[in-house]
C-alpha positions in Angstrom: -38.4 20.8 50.4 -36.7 17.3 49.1 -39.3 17.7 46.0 -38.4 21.0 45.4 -34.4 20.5 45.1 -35.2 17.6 42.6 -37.5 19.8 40.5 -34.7 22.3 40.5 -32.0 19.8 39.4 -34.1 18.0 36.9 -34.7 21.5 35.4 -31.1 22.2 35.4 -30.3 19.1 33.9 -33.4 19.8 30.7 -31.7 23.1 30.1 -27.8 22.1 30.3 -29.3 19.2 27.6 -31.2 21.6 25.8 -27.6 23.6 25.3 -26.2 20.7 23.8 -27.7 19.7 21.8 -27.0 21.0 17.8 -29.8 22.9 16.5 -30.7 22.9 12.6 -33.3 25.0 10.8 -34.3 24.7 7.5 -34.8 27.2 4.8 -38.1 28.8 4.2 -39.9 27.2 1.4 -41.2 29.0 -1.8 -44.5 27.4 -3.6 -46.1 29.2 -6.3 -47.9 26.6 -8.6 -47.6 27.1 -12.1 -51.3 25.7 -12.6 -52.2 29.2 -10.3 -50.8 31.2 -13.1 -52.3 29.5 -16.2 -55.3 31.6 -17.6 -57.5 30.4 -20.4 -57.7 27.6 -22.4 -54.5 25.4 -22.0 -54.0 21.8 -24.0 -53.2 18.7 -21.9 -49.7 18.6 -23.6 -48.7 22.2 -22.6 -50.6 21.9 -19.1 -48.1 18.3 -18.6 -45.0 20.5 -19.5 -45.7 23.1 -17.2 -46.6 21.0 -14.0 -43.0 18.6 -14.9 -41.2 22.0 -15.6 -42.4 22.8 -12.0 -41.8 19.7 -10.7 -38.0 19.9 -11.9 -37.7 23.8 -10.4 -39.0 22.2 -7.1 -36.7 19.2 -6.8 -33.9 21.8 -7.7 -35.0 24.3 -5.4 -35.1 21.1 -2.5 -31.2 21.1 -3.6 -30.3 24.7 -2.5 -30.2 26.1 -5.8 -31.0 29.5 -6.3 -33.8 31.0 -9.1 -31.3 32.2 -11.2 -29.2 28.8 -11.0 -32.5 26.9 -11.2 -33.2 28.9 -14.5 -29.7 28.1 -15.8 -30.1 24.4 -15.2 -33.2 24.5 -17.1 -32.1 26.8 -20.2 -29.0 24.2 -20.6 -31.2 21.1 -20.3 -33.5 22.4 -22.9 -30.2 23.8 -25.1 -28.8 19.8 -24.4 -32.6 18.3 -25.7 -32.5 20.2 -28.8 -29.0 19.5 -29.8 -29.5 15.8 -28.9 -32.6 16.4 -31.4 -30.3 17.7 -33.9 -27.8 15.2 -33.9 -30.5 12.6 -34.5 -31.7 14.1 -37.2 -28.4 14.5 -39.0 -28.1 10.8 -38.3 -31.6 9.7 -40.2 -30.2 11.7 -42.9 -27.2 10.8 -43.4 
């Protein structure tokens, strides 16, 4: 009888705790591997800049980004590259 009311209060006690405690869940993640949807014959160069282009939309989608913000992102980085690009150019030239 004695072990019974202490199995009873230790269980009350685990699911008072278990109430307390603040529970977290974390988003579902998404992986779809670039190199899955490569077909043919693909140079080492462009293979590299696929797998870093996915390695950036992974690391952005760790952030909470969305697709359509990840895609953003990427269209202004490569906007920002060329007119870097550009500018150096006009530089040499100059």
């Amino acid at each position: 009888m004695f072990c019974f009311a202490v199995s009873n209060i230790y269980v009350a006690f685990v699911f008072f705790s278990q109430l307390h405690q603040v529970k977290s869940f974390l988003k579902g993640q998404v992986y779809a591997s670039a190199a899955d949807s490569l077909t043919g014959q693909v140079s080492l160069k462009e293979f590299s800049r696929i797998m870093k282009q996915q390695e950036k939309t992974d690391e952005l989608r760790q952030f909470g980004l969305s697709d359509e913000q990840i895609s953003l992102k990427l269209k202004h980085d490569e906007i920002m590259h060329k007119q870097v690009l550009l500018n150096l150019c006009i530089q040499l030239y100059l």
